[in-house]
C-alpha positions as a LaTeX table, in Angstrom:
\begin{tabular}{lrrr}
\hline
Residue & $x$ (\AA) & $y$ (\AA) & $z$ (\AA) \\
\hline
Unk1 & 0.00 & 0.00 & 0.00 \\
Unk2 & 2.76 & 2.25 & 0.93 \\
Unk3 & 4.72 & 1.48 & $-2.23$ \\
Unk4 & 1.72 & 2.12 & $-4.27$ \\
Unk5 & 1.46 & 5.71 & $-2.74$ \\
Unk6 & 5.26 & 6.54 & $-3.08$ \\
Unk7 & 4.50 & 5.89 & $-6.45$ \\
Unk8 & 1.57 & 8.21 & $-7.21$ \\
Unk9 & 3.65 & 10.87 & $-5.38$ \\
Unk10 & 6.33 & 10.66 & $-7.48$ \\
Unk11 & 4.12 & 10.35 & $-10.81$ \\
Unk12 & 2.32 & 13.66 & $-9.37$ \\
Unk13 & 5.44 & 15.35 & $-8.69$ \\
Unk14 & 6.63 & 14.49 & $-12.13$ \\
Unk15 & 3.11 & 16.18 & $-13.45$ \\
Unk16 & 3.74 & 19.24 & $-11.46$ \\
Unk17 & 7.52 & 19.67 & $-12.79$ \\
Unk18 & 6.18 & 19.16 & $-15.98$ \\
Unk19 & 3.77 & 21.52 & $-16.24$ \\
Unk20 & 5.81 & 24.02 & $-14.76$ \\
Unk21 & 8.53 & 23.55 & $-17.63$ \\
Unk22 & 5.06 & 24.20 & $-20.10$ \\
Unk23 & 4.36 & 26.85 & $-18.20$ \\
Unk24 & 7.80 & 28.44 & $-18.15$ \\
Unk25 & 7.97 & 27.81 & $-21.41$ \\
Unk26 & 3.87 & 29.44 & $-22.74$ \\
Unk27 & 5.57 & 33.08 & $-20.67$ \\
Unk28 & 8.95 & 32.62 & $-22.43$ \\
Unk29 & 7.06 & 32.73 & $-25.43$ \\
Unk30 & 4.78 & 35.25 & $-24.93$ \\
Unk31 & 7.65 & 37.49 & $-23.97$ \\
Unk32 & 9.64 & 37.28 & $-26.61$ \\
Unk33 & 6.89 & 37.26 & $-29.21$ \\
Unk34 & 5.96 & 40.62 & $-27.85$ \\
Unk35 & 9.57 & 42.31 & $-29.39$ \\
Unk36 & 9.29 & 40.21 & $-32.61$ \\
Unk37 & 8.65 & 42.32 & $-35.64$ \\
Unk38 & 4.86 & 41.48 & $-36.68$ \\
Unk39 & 4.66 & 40.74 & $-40.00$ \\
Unk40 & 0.83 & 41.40 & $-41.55$ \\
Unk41 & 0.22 & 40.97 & $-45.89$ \\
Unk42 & $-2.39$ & 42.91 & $-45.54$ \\
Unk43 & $-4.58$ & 45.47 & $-42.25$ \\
Unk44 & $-7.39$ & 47.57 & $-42.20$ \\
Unk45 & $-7.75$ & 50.59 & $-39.63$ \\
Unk46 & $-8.98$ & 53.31 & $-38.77$ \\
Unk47 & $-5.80$ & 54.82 & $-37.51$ \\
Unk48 & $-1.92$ & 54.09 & $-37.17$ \\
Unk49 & $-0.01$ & 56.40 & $-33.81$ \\
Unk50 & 3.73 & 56.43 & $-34.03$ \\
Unk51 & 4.79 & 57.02 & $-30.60$ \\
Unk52 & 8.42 & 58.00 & $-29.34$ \\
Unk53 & 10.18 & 56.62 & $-26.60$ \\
Unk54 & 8.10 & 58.83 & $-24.14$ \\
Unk55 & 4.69 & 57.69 & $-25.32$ \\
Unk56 & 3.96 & 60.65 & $-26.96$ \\
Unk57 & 2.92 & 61.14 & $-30.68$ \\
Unk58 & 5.67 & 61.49 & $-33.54$ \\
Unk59 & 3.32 & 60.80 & $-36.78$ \\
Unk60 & $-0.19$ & 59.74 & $-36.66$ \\
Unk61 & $-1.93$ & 58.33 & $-40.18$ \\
Unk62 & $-5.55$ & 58.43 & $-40.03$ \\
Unk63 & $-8.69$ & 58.60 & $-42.12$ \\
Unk64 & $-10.88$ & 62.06 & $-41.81$ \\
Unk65 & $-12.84$ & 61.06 & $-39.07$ \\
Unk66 & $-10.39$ & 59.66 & $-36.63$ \\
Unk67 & $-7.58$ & 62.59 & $-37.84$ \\
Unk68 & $-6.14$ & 64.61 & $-34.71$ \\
Unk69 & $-6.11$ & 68.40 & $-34.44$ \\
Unk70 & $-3.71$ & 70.94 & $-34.16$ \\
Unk71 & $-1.44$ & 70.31 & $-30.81$ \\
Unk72 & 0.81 & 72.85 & $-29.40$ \\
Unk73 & 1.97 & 73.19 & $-25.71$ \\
Unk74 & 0.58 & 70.06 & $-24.21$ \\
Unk75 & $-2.60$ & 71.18 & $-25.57$ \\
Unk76 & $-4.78$ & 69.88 & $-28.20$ \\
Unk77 & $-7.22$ & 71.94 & $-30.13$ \\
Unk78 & $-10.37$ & 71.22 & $-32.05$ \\
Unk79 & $-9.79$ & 69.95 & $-36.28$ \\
Unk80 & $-11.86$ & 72.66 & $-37.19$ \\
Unk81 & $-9.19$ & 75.27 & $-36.24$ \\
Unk82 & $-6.87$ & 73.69 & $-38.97$ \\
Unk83 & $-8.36$ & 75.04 & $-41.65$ \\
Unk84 & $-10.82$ & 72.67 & $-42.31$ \\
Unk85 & $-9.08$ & 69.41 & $-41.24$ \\
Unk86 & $-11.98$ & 67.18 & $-40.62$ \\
Unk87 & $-12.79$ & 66.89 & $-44.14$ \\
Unk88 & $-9.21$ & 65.41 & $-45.05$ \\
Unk89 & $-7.50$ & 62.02 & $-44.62$ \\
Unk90 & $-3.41$ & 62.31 & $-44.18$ \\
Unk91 & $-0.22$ & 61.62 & $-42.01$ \\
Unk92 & 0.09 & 64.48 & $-39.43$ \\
Unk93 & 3.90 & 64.87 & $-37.98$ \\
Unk94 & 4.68 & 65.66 & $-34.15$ \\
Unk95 & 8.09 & 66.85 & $-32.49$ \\
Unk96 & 9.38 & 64.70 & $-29.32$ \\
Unk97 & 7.30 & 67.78 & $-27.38$ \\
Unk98 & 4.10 & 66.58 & $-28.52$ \\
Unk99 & 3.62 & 70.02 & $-31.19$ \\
Unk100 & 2.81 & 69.68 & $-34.64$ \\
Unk101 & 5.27 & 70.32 & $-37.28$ \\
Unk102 & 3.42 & 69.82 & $-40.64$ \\
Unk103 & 1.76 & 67.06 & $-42.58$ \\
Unk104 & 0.59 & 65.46 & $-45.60$ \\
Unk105 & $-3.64$ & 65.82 & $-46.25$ \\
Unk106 & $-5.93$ & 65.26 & $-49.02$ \\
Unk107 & $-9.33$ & 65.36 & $-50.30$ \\
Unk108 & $-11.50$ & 64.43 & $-53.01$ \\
Unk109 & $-15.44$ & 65.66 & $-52.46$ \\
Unk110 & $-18.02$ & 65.62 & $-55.37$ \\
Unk111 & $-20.54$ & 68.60 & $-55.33$ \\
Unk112 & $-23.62$ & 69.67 & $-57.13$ \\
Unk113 & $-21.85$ & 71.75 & $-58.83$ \\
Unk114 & $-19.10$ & 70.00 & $-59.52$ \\
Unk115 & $-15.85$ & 68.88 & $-57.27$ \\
Unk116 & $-13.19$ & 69.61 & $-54.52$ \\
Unk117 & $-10.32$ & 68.22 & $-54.53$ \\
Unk118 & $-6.96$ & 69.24 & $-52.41$ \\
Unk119 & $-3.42$ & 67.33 & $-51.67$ \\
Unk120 & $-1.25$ & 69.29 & $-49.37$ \\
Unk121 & 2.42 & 68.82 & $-47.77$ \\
Unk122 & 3.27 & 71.53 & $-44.98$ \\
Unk123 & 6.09 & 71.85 & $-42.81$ \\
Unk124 & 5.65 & 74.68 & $-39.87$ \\
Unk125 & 7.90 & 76.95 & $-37.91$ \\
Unk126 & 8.91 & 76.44 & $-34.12$ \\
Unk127 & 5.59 & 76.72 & $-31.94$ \\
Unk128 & 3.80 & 78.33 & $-34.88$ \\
Unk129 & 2.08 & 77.32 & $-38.37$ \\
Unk130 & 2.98 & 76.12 & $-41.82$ \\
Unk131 & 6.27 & 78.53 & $-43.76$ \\
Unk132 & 6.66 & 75.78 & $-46.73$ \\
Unk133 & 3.85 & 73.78 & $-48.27$ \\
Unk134 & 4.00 & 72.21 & $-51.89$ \\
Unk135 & $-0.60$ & 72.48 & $-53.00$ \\
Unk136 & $-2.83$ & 71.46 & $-55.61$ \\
Unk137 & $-6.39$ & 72.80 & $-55.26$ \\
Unk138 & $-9.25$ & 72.31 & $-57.78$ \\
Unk139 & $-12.47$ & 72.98 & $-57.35$ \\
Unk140 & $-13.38$ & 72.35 & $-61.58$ \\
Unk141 & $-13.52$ & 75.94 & $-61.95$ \\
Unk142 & $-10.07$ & 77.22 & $-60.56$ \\
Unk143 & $-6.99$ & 75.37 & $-60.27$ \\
Unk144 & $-4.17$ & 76.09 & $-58.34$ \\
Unk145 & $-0.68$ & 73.99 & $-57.43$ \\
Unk146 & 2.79 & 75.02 & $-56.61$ \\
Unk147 & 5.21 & 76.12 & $-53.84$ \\
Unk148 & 3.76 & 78.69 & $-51.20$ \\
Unk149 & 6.38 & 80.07 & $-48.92$ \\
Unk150 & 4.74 & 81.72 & $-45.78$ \\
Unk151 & 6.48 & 84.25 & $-42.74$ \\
Unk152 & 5.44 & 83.44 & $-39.11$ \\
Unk153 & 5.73 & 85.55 & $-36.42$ \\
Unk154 & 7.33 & 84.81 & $-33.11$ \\
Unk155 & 4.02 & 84.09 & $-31.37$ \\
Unk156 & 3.20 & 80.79 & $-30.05$ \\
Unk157 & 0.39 & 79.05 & $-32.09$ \\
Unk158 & $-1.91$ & 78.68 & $-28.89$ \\
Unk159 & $-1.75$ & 81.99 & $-27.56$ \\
Unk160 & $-3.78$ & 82.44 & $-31.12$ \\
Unk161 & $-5.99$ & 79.58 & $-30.51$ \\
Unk162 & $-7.04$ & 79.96 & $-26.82$ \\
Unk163 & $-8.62$ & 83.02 & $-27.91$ \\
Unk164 & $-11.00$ & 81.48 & $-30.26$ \\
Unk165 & $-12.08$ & 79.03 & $-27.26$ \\
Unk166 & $-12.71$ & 81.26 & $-25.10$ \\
Unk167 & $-14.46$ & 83.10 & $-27.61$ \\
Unk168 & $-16.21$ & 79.79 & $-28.29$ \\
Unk169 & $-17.06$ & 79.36 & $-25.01$ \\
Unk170 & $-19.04$ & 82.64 & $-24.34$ \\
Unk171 & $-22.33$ & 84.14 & $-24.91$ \\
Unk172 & $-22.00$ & 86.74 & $-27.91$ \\
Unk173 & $-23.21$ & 90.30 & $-27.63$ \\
Unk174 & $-21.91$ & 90.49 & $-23.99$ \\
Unk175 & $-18.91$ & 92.97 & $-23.16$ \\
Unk176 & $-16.52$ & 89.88 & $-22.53$ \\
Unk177 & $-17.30$ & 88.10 & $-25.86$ \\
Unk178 & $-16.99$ & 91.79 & $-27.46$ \\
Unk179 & $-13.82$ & 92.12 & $-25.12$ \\
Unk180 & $-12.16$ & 88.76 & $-26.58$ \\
Unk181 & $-13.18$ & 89.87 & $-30.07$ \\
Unk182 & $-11.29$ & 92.98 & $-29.79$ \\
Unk183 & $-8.13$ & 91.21 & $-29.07$ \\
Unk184 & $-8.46$ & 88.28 & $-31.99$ \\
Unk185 & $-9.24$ & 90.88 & $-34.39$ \\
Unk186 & $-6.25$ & 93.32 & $-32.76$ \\
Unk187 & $-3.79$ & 89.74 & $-33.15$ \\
Unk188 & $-4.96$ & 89.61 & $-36.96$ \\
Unk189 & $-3.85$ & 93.34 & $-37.47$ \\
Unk190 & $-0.38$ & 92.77 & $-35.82$ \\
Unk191 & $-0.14$ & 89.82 & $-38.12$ \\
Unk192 & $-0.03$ & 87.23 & $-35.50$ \\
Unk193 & $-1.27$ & 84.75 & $-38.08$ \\
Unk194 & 1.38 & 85.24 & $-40.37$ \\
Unk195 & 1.35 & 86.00 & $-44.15$ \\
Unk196 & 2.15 & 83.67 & $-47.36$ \\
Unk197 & 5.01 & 86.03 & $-49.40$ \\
Unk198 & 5.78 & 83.59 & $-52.21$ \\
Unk199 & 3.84 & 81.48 & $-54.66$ \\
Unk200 & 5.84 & 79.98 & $-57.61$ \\
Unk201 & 3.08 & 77.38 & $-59.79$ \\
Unk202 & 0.27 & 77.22 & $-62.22$ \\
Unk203 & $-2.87$ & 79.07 & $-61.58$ \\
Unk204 & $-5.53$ & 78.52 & $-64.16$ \\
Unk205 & $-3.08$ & 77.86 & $-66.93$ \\
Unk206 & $-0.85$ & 80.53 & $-66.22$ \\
Unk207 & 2.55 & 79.45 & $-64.85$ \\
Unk208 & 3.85 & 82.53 & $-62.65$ \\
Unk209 & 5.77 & 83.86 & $-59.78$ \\
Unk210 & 4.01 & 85.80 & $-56.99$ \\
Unk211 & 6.15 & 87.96 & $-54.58$ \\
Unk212 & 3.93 & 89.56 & $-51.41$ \\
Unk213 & 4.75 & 92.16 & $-49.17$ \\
Unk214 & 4.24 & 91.70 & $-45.56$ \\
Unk215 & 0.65 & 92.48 & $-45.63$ \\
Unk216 & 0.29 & 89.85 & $-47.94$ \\
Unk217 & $-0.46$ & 91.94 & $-50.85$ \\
Unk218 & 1.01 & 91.10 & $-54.51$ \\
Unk219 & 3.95 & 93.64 & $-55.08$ \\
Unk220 & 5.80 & 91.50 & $-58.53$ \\
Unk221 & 4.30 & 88.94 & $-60.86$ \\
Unk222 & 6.84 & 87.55 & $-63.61$ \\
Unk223 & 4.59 & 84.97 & $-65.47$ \\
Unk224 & 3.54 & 83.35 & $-68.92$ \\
Unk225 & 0.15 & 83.74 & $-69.82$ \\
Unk226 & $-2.35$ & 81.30 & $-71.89$ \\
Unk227 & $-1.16$ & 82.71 & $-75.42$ \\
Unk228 & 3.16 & 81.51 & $-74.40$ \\
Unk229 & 3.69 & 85.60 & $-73.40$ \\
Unk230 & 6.31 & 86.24 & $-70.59$ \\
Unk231 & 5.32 & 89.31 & $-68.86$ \\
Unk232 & 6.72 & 90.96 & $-65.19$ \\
Unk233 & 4.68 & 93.41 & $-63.65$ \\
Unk234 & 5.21 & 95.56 & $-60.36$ \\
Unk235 & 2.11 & 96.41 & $-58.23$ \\
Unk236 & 1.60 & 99.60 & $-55.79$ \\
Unk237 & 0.40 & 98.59 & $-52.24$ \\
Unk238 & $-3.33$ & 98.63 & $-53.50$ \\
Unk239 & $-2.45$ & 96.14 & $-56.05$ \\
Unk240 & $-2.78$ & 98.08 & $-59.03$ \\
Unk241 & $-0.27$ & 97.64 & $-62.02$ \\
Unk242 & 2.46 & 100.39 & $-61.94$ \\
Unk243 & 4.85 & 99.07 & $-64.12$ \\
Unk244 & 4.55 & 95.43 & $-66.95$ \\
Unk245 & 7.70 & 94.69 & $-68.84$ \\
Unk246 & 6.97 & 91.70 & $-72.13$ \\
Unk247 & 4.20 & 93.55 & $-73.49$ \\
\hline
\end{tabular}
């Protein structure tokens, strides 16, 4: 009888090394499967985050719906404030402080009246928007696409933006909405959002050169027109021709 036990004992003890071998083994595993490259022939989402090595965001590709908005500061900001973000798909870049630095969008949209579409690759100044993006805009009756050179201001990009939520935020036709009004529309006439100064592209078949002054205005045009004529033209600060050499 004894003999018979020492014998179960040992078969048991023999299960229990066992299984902790299989068990040992089902963590090693899992463990190192978990810093094995994946390798997938095909995946459908939504939305891909590259993080960096502090969690935070360096390029996030995403469809419209799921695409982030603006973030500057620790602070993120509605799509709409981005020029119209939430109607475009594209790969939006981050610096290791969590800020956006530019992007790639895009955008196809049929309309009664015809179509919209957009591509556009932006890179933007420290703390502030977009100074380089290469653009191609066509809405079937204008088209547009080129280089667009842009100056920034000094001004962090959510000193700008906190005032449109507080704005957002309060009741209008009261003295503090009217207050908060005063200041965005005080920002826009120091030139806190910046101005574009260079376009060099097609417009509506007309390849040309466009050179702005710091209110934005068009100051020298050197372009070809539709019949193959090279013209340059100098404009006074109201935009009228003062001078056209090519004629």
């Amino acid at each position: 009888m004894e003999l018979i036990l020492l014998k179960k004992i040992r078969t048991l003890r023999v299960c229990l090394i066992l299984l902790a071998i299989a068990n040992g083994f089902i963590l090693f595993c899992a463990f190192d499967d978990h810093v094995k490259v994946k390798h997938f022939e095909e995946i459908d989402v939504e939305r891909i985050n590259i993080v960096g090595t502090n969690g935070k965001p360096v390029m996030v590709l995403s469809n419209k719906r799921l695409i982030p908005g603006p973030s500057m500061n620790g602070k993120t900001y509605p799509r709409e404030y981005a020029d119209g973000r939430q109607y475009f798909s594209g790969l939006i870049f981050f610096n290791e402080q969590g800020d956006e630095v530019g992007g790639l969008i895009y955008a196809g949209i049929p309309k009664d009246s015809g179509y919209y579409a957009m591509e556009h690759l932006s890179f933007d100044q420290w703390k502030q928007n977009q100074v380089v993006a290469l653009q191609y805009i066509d809405n079937g009756k204008s088209k547009r696409a080129g280089l667009r050179i842009y100056d920034r201001p000094n001004v962090p990009l959510d000193q700008i933006f906190d005032r449109y939520v507080l704005k957002n935020s309060l009741q209008k036709n009261t003295p503090v909405y009217d207050s908060v009004m005063y200041e965005i529309k005080a920002s826009q006439a120091r030139g806190d959002n910046g101005m574009e100064r260079m376009f060099l592209g097609s417009q509506d078949g007309e390849a040309q050169l466009q050179l702005r002054d710091k209110l934005g205005i068009i100051r020298g045009k050197l372009y070809v027109d539709a019949n193959g004529q090279a013209k340059l033209e100098f404009l006074d600060a109201a935009g009228h021709v003062t001078k056209t050499f090519g004629e």
